[in-house]
N, C-alpha and C positions, 0 to 999 in steps of 0.2 A: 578822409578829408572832403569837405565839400564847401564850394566856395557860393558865398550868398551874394554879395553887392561888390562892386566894385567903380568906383573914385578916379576917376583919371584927367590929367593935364597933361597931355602924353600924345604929338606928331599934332591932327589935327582935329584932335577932343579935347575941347576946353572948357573943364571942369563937367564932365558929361558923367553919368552915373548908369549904370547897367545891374538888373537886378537879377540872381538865378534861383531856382526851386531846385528840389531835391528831383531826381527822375533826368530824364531825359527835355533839356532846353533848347528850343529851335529858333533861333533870329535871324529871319530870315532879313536881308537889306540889301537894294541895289549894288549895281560895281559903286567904287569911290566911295562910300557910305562911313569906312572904318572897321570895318570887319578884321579884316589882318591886321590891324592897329590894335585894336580891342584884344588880338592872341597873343600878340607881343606885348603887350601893357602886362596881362597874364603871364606870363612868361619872366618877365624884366622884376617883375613882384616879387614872385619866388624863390626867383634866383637872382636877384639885381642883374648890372647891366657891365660888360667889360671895357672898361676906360683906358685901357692899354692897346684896344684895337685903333689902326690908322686906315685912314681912304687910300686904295688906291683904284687902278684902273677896273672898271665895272663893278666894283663894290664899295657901299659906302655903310660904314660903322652905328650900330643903335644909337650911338650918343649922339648922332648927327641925325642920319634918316631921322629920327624920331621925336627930336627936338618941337617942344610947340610953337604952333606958326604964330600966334598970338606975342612971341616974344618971352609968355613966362615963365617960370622956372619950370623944369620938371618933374612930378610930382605924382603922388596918387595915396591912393587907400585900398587896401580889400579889408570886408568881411566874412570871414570863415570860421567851418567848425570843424573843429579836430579833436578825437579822442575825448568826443563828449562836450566838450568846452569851444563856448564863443571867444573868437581872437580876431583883432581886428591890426591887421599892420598896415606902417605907415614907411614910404620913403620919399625922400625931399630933399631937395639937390642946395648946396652953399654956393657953390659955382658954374658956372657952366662946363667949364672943364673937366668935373665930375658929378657929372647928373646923377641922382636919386643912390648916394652915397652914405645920408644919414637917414638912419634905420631904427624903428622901433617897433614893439610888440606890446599891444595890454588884451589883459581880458576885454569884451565889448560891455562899454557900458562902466569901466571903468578906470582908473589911472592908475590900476597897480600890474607889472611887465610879468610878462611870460619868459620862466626861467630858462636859462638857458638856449634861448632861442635868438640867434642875430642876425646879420642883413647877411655872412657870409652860411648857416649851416641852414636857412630859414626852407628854401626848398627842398635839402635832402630829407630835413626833418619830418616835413610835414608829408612830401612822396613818399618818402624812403631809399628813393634812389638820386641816383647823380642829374645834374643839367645833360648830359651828353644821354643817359639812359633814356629819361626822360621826352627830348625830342628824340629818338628812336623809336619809342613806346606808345607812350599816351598822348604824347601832342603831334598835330597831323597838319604840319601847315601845307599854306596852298600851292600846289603843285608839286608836293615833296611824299605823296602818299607814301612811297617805295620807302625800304628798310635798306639803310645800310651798315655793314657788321663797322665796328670800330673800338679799341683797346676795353674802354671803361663795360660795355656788353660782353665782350666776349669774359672779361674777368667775374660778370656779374654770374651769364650762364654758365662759367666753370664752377662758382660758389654753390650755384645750387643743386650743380650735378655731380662733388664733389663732396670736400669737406667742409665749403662754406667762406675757405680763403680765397676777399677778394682783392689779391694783390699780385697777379700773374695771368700773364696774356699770351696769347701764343704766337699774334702776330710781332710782338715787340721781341719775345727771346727770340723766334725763327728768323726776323730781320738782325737780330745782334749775331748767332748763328753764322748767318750767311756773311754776313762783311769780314767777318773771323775766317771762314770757307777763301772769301774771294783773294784776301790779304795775302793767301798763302798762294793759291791758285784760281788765276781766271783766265781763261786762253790760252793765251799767251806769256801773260803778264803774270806777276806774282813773284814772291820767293824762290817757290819751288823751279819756274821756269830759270827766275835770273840763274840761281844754283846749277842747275842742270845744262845751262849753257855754259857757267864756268866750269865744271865737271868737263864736259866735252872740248872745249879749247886747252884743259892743261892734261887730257890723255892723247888729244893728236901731236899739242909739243911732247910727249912722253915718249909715242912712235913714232914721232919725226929724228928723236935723239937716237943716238947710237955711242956705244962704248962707256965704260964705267970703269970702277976701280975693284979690287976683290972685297979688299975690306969694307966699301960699301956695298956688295954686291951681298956679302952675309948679312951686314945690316939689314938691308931690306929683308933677305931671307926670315930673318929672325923676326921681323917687323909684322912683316904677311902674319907668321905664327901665331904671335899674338892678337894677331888683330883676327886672326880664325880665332883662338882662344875666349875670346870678348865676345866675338859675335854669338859663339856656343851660350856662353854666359849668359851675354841678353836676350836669348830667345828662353834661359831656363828662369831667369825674373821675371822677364815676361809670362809664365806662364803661373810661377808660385803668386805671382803679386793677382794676377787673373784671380788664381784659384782663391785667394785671400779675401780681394774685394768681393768675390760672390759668396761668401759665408758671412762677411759681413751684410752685405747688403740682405742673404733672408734674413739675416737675426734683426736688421732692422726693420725689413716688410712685416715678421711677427707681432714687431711689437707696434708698427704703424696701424696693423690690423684691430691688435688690441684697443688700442687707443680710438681706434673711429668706433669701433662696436662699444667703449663707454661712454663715445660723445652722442653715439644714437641714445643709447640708457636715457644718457642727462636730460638731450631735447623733449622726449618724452616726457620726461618729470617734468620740465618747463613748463611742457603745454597742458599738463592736468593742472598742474600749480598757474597759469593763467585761468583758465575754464574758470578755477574754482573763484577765484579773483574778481574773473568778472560776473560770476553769477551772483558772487556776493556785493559787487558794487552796482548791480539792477536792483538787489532788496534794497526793501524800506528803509533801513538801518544802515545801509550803505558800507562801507571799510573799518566800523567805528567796534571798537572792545566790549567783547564780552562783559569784559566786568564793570567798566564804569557805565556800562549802556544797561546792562540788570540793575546796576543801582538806581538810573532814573526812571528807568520801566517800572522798579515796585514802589518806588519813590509815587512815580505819577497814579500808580494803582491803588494805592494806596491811599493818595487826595483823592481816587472815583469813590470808592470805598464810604470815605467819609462826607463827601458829596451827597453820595445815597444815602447816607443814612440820616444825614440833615435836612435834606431837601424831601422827606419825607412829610415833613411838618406842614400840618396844613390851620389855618386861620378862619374864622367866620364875622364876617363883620352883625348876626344878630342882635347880638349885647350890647353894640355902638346904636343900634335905631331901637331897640329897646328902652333904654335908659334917653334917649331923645325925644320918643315917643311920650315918656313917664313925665322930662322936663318939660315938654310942652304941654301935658296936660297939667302939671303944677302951674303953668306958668297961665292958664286960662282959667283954674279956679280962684287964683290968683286976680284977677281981673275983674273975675263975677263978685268973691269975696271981701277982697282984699285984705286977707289975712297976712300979717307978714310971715309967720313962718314958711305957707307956703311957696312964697316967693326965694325963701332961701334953700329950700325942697329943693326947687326948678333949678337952682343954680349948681346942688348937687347932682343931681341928676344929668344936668349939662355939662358935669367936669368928667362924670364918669364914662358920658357918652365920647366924648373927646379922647380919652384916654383908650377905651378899647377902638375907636378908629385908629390912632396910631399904630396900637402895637399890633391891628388887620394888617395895614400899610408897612410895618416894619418886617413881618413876619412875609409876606408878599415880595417886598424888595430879595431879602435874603433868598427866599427860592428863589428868583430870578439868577439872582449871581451865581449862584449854587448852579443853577441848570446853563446858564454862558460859561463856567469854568470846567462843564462836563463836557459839554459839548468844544471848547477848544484842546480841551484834550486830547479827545478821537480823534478829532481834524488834525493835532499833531502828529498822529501815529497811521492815520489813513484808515483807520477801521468804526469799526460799526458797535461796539460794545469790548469791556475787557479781557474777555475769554481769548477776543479775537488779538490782543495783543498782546496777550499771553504765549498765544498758537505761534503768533509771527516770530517771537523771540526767542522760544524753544528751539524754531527751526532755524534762525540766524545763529543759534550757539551752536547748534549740530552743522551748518555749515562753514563756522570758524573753526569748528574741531576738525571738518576735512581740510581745511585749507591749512593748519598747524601741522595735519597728519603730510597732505603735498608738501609741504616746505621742509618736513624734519627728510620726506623721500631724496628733495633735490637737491638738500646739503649732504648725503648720504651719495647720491649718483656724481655730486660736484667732487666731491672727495676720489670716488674710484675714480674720475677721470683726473684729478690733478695726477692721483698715486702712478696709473699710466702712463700721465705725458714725464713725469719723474723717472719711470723707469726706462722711457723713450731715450730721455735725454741722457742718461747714464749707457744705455746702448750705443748713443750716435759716439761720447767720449772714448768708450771701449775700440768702435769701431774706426775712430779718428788713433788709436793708439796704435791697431791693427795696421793700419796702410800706412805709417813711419816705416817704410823701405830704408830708410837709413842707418838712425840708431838702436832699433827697436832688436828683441831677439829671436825673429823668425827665422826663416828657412829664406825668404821674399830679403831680409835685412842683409841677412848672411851672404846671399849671393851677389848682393849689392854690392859689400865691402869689396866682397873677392874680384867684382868687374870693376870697381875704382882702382882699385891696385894693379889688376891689368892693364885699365888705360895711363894709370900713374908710367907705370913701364914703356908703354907703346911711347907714350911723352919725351921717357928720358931714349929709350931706342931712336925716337926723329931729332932728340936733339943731338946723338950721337952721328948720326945720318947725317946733318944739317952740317956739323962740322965737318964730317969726311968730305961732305960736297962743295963747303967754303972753297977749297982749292978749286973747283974746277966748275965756279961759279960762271966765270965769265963764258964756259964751252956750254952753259946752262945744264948741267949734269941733271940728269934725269933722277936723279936719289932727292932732293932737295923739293922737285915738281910732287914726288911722290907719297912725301910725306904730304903736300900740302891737301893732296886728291885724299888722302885718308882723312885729313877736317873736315874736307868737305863731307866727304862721305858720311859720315855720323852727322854732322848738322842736317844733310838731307834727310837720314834714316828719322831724325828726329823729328824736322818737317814734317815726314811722312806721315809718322806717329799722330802727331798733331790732327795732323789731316784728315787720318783715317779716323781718329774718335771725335772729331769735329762733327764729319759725316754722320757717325753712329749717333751722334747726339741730334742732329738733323734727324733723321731717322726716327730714331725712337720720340721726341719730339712728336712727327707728325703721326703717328701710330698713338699717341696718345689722346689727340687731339680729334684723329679720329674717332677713338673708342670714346668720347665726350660728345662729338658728332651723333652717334651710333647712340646715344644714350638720350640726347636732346632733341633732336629733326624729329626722329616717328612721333615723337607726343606733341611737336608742337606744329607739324603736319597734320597728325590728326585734329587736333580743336581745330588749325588753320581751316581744315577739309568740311568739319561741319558750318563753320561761318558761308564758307563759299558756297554749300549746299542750302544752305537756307536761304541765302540770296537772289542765287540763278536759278529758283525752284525746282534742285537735284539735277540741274542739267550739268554741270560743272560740280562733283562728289570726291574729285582726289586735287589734293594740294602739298608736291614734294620741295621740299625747302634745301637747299644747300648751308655751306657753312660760313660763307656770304651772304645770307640773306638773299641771296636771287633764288627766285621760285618759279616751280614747273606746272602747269594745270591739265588736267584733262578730261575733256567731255564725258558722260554717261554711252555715247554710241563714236568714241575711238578708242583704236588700240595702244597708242600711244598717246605721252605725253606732249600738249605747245610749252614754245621756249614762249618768254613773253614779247622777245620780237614777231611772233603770228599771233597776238591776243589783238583784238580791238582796245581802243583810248578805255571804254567802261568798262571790257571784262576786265584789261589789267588792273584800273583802281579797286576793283571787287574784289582781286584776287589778294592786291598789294595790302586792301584793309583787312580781309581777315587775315593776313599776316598778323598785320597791326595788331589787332585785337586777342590774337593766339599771344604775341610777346606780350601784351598786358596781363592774361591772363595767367601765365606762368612765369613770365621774368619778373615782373612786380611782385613786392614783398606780400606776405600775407598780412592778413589782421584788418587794420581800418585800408579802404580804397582811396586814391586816390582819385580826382575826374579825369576822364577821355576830352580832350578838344579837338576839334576837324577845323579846318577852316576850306569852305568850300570843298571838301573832299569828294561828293558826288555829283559836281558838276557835271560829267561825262557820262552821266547814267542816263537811260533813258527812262520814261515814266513807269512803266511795269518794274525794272530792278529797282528805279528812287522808293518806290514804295514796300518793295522788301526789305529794300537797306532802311527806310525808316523800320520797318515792324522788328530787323535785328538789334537796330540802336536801342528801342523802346525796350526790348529784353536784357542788353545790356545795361539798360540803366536802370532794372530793378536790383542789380548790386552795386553798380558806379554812378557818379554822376556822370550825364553825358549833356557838353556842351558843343552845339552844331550849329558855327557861324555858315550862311549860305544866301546864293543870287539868287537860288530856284526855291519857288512856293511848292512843298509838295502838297498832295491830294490829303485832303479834307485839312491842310492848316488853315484856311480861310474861315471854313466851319467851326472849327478848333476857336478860334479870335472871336468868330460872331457868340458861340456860346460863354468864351470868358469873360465878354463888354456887357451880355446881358446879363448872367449874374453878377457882376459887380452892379451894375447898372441896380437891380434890384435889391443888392447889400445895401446901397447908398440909397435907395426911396423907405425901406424899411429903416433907415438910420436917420431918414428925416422926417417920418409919421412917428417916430418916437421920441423926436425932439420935441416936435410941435407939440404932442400931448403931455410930454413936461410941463412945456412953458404953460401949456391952459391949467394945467392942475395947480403951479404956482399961479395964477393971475385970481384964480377965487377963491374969494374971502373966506376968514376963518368961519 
C-alpha cells in the first residue's frame, strides 16, 4: 500500500492537501506547523477514530484534541494504492459527537466502491495488521519511538512463529493463570490459608478434648481405615489417570504434528499458486481464459491477415491525367476547329478522367483504413507485428496450464490437510473419551468408582459418628470435630490439587513462551543489529531484545551489553528504531508493503547519525514507503528542493514554448 494525497479538515488543517511519491518522503516543517496532526489524520483514515473514548485528567480524546478550529465538521480524503489499484476513501462526520463515522471507498476516478472494504476493517485490510500492531510497528509517533509488547503483538508473533493462530496471548492466560494461583493462595489470604487455619482451630479443640465413648471410639477407628483406604485409592487414580492423560496427549502431539507438516505442504502450494497468479496478472493478457482470449487473438489475426492482403493494392492516378490531358486537347482543337464532335470527345474524355481520379482516391482511402485498423491492432496487444502475438499467447496458455497445474496441487494439499485436521479432531474425541474417569471402562474409571464407594462409606461412617456424638454434643465430643477435620481435609487435598496444576500450567505456560522467545528475539535481534550498524557506522553491531520489547545495545570496543538507561537521548532513538524497523520487517505481513510513518523520530540525532538514519530510510524505502514528518533540515534537503523547483521550473518553460508555438501555428493563415 502506498498512500498518494491526502485531504484533510482535521485539528488545525483546514482543507489543506498533502501530496506523497513512492520512495522515501521528507516534510520537513517548523514546531506547530501540523506535523503530528498530519500522523494522526493518517492514522484516524485507516482506522477511524474511537467515539467511546472520554477526557479525563491529562488526556484528551482524538474526537476532541482534533476537532477543527475552524468550527467545521471533521473530515478528509486519502488517495492510495493498493494491490495494484487506485482507491480513494472518504470519511465525514454527521455530528460532532461522532466525527469521521460515515465512510466510504471507490476506485480513484470513479463512483463505483471497493468491495468489501468499510470504515471498520479498512486499516487491517489495507496493513494487514491491527490499529494496536500497527502503532507498535510502522507508525512512529513523536516521542513514542520505543516498542512496547502488548496482547494484539504478542498474538501476532506467536502466529508467525507458530501455526499462524492469532487468537492467544500469553500475557492475557498468564494473568488469568495467576488470579486462579492467587484465589487459592496469596500470603496469607486465600482459600488454601482460610482452610488451613480452620484445620488448625478444630485440631487444637480435638487436643484440648478429652474422653469419648467406645462405640465412637471404633467409629473413628473404622473411619481412619477407610479414609487410609481412599487415600491409597487416590494416589492409584492419580497415577492411572497420569498414566492415561499422557498417552493421550502423544497420540495427540502425533497427530498435531501431522497436521502442521500438511499445513507447511498447503502454504507452499499457496505461494507457487500466488507466484503463478501474479506473473500471470503482469502479462499482457492479464487473468483472462485461454479460451475465449485464443478466440479473439485468431479472431484479430485473422482481420491482420486480411488486412495484408488488402492493403496490398495499390492505385495510379496516370489514367485520371491521361484522359484529362486527351480532354483538354479535345477541348482546344475544339476551339481552333470548332467541330462539334470534338467537343463531345473532350467531354468524354473528361468523364473518364473523373472516373479513374475517384476510384485513385477510393482505393487510397481503403488502404489507409486498412493500415489505422492494423496498426490499432498491435497497439491492442502491445506488439510489433503477429508472430509477436502469436509468441505472447502461446506463452500465456503455457502459463495458465501452470497456474491450472498449482491449483489442481493446492486443492490436493487443501484436501490432506482437511483429511488431517479430521483425523485430529477424531483423536481429541477418542482422547475426550479416554479421560471420563467416571463412566468410561478404564483401570483410571474403575478405580474411580471404587474411591466413590469408599468416600460413599466414610459418609455413612461420619454420619454414624455424627450420631454417636449427638449425645455428647454439648461436652463438644471430639468424634463429631472429627469427622468434620476429614471435609476439610479432602477439600484442602483438593485445593491442593488445583494448585499444584494451576502451578504446572504457570510453568509450562512460561517454558512455552520462552521457547517462542528463543524462536523470535535472535532473528529479530539480528536485522535489529544490522539497522543499528549502519546507522552508528558499526560502532553499535549487537542489538539484544527481550520479550518486552526493551532492548540491550553494545558497542564494537565493550564487553558487555548498556541497559538503555546508560544510552544517550540519540543512541536510544537509533537503537529503539531499528527495533522499529526489525518488527516491520518481520511482524508485518508479507506480500504488498505497507508505509513506515515517523513523526519527528530523529530529532535527538545529531548531524553525522541524521544523515545515516536518512541514507537507512532511503534503503528502506526502496521496498516501503517511507513517510518522515520532521523539525530538522537534513544535509543536502535544501539541495534536494533547489534541484526539484528547477526542474519543475523548466517542465513548465518547456510547457509554455510549446503553447505559444501552438497558438502561432494556429494564427496563420491557410
Amino acid at each position: 500500500m502506498m498512500i498518494r494525497k491526502c485531504t484533510a479538515s482535521f485539528g488545525k488543517l483546514e482543507n489543506e492537501s498533502l501530496r506523497f511519491r513512492d520512495g522515501l518522503n521528507v516534510i520537513y516543517a517548523p514546531n506547530e506547523s501540523g506535523k503530528s496532526t498530519w500522523c494522526a489524520f493518517i492514522l484516524a483514515m485507516l482506522y477511524g477514530i474511537d467515539t467511546s473514548e472520554r477526557a479525563r485528567a491529562g488526556y484528551l480524546p482524538d474526537k476532541l484534541r482534533y476537532a477543527p478550529w475552524s468550527g467545521a465538521p471533521m473530515e478528509g480524503s486519502m488517495e492510495l494504492e493498493a494491490d495494484g489499484c487506485d482507491i480513494t476513501i472518504t470519511r465525514t462526520s454527521r455530528s460532532k459527537g461522532a466525527p469521521m463515522q460515515e465512510f466510504s471507498a471507490v476506485y480513484t476516478g470513479t463512483n463505483v466502491p471497493v468491495k468489501d472494504l468499510n470504515g471498520t476493517n479498512c486499516g487491517e485490510l489495507l496493513t494487514g495488521v491491527s490499529k494496536d500492531v500497527f502503532r507498535r510497528s510502522a507508525f512512529i509517533e513523536q516521542g513514542n519511538v520505543g516498542v512496547t509488547g502488548s496482547p494484539a503483538l504478542e498474538k501476532r508473533i506467536s502466529a508467525i512463529v507458530t501455526t499462524g493462530e492469532e487468537q492467544c496471548s500469553y500475557s492475557e492466560a498468564d494473568e488469568r493463570l495467576r488470579a486462579w494461583q492467587r484465589r487459592r493462595r496469596y500470603n496469607r489470604k486465600g482459600l488454601l490459608p482460610e482452610l488451613e487455619g480452620r484445620m488448625d482451630e478444630t485440631q487444637r479443640r480435638l487436643e484440648e478434648m478429652s474422653g469419648s465413648i467406645q462405640d465412637a471410639e471404633e467409629l473413628e477407628a473404622r473411619l481412619r481405615q477407610r479414609q487410609s483406604d481412599c487415600e491409597a485409592l487416590e494416589q492409584q487414580v492419580a497415577e492411572s489417570r497420569r498414566r492415561q492423560r499422557a498417552e493421550a496427549l502423544e497420540r495427540l502431539s502425533r497427530g498435531k504434528a501431522e497436521l502442521e507438516e500438511s499445513s507447511t505442504r498447503h502454504d507452499e502450494a499457496m505461494e507457487t499458486l500466488a507466484g503463478l497468479r501474479e506473473e500471470l496478472r503482469r502479462d499482457r493478457f492479464g487473468l483472462r481464459e485461454p479460451e475465449s482470449l485464443t478466440a479473439e487473438v485468431n479472431a484479430d489475426l485473422e482481420t491482420l491477415r486480411t488486412l495484408r492482403s488488402g492493403g496490398d493494392k495499390t492505385a495510379t492516378p496516370l489514367f485520371a491525367f491521361l484522359f484529362l490531358a486527351l480532354a483538354i486537347t479535345a477541348a482546344a482543337f475544339y476551339s481552333a476547329y470548332r467541330f462539334i464532335p470534338l467537343i463531345v470527345l473532350a467531354g468524354l474524355f473528361c468523364a473518364a478522367s473523373l472516373f479513374f481520379f475517384f476510384r485513385y482516391s477510393n482505393t487510397q482511402r481503403k488502404r489507409e483504413t486498412s493500415q489505422a485498423q492494423k496498426k490499432q491492432i498491435l497497439e491492442k496487444y502491445h506488439a510489433r507485428s503477429a508472430g509477436e502475438i502469436s509468441a505472447a499467447l502461446e506463452e500465456h496458455c503455457a502459463l495458465w496450464e501452470q497456474m491450472e497445474q498449482a491449483e489442481e496441487a493446492e486443492r490436493a494439499c487443501r484436501g490432506s490437510f482437511e483429511s488431517a485436521r479430521g483425523v485430529l479432531n477424531e483423536m481429541e474425541t477418542t482422547a475426550l473419551r479416554a479421560l471420563d474417569f467416571t463412566d468410561g471402562s478404564s483401570e483410571a474409571a474403575r478405580l474411580s468408582r471404587q474411591l466413590a464407594a469408599g468416600r460413599a462409606e466414610i459418609e455413612t461412617l461420619s454420619r454414624q459418628l455424627a450420631q454417636a456424638n449427638g449425645r455428647l454434643a454439648a461436652m463438644g465430643d471430639p468424634l463429631v470435630l472429627s469427622s468434620s477435620l476429614g471435609c476439610m481435609r479432602e477439600e484442602y487435598e483438593q485445593l491442593c490439587g488445583e494448585y499444584d496444576a494451576i502451578t504446572l500450567a504457570v510453568e509450562t505456560l512460561k517454558d512455552a513462551d520462552s521457547e517462542i522467545e528463543r524462536r523470535f528475539s535472535p532473528e529479530l535481534g539480528r536485522v535489529a543489529s544490522s539497522y543499528m550498524s549502519a546507522v552508528t557506522g558499526g560502532r553499535y553491531a549487537d542489538v539484544l531484545i527481550n520479550r518486552d520489547f526493551s532492548a540491550m545495545t553494545r558497542a564494537s570496543d565493550d564487553a558487555v551489553s548498556r541497559k538503555a538507561e546508560y544510552l544517550s537521548a540519540g543512541t536510544l532513538d537509533i537503537m529503539y528504531l531499528a527495533v522499529r524497523l526489525a518488527v516491520c520487517e518481520l511482524a508485518l505481513p508479507d506480500g504488498e508493503t505497507c508505509p513506515l510513518i515517523l513523526d519527528d523520530a530523529l530529532v535527538n540525532l545529531d548531524d553525522e547519525r541524521l544523515e545515516q538514519a536518512m541514507k537507512l530510510l532511503a534503503e528502506v524505502s526502496k521496498e516501503r514507503q517511507v513517510i518522515l514528518f520532521t523539525c530538522r533540515k537534513p544535509d543536502g534537503a535544501e539541495e534536494a528542493e533547489e534541484k526539484k523547483e528547477k526542474s519543475e521550473e523548466n517542465v513548465k518553460s518547456e510547457e509554455n514554448v510549446k503553447s505559444e508555438e501552438n497558438v502561432k501555428s494556429e494564427e496563420k493563415p491557410d
